[in-house]
N, C-alpha and C positions, 0 to 999 in steps of 0.2 A: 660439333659446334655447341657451344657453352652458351646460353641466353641468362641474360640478368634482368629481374624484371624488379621497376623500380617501387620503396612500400609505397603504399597508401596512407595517409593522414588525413582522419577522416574528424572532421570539426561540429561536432553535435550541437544544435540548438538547443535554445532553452524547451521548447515540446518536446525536446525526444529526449532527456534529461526528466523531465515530467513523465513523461510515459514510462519510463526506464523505470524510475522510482517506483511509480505505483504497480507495473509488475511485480516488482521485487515485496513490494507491500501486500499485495494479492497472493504472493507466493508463502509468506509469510504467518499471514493470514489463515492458510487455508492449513499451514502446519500443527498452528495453535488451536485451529479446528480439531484438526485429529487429535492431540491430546486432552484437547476439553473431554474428546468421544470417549476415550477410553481412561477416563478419568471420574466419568458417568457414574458406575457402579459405586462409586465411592463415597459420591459428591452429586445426590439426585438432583440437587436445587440447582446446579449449574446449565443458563441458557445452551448447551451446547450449537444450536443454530446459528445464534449470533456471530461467532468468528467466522464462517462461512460465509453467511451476507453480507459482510463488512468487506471480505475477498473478492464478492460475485458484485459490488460496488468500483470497491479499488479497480479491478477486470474490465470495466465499464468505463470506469473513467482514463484508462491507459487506452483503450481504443479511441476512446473520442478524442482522447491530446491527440490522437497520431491521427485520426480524421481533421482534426480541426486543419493541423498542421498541413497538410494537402491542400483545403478548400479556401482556406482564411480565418482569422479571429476574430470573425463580425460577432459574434452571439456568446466567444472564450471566457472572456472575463466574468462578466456576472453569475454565468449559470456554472462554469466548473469552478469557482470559488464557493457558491451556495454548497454544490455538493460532494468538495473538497472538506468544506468545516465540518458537513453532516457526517463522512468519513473521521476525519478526525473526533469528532465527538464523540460517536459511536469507539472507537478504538482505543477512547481515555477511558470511557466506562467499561467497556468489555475487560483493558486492562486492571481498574482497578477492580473487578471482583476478583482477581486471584494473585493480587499483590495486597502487599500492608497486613497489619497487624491483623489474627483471627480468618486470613482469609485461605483458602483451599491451596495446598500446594501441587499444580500439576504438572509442575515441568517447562511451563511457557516464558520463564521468566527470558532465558536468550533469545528466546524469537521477536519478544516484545523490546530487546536492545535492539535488532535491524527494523523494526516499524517506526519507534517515536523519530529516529534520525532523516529517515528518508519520506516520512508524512511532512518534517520540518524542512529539508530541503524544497520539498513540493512545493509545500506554502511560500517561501520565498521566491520561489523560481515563475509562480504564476505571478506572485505581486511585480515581479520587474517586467513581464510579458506585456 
């Protein structure tokens, strides 16, 4: 006896599109960390904690979309926008110490192409929530 079992099409909301991303952002994040570390010796003035915290943020903030998303979006908007920007902000400075002219080269530049797309995705996806 042969069974067919029919797919599954499975239609994500905007939270778990949000949560997705900032995973991916944290995941990213914590890569640019490692090369900051081992880019140390080279490069002593470089914050190396900084990409961490930014990851152990984003982390934070992919739990709460996916909490909110369960409970409701009574308190969504205002506070994961304050510390969506605070991410994003953090993640254009962190970026530009090791981009542009004069600055450390250490290998982050493609990790930092999957961050700026998917903090922008973010940002859009909580403004239409």
């Amino acid at each position: 006896m042969t069974g067919t079992q029919e797919g599954r099409v499975t239609v994500l909301d905007d939270s778990e599109w949000v949560a997705w991303d900032l995973a991916r952002v944290s995941g990213a994040l914590s890569e640019i960390a490692t090369t900051w570390r081992r880019a140390k010796p080279c490069h002593p003035g470089l914050p190396v904690g900084l990409p961490q915290r930014l990851a152990d943020l984003a982390g934070r903030l992919a739990a709460d979309v996916r909490s909110l998303a369960v409970t409701g979006p009574q308190q969504r908007d205002l506070e994961l926008s304050v510390r969506l920007s605070a991410l994003r902000e953090g993640a254009a400075y962190a970026h530009a110490i090791t981009s542009g002219p004069g600055a450390p080269c250490v290998g982050d530049a493609p990790l930092w192409d999957s961050v700026r797309p998917a903090l922008q995705r973010t940002g859009s996806l909580l403004a239409l929530a």
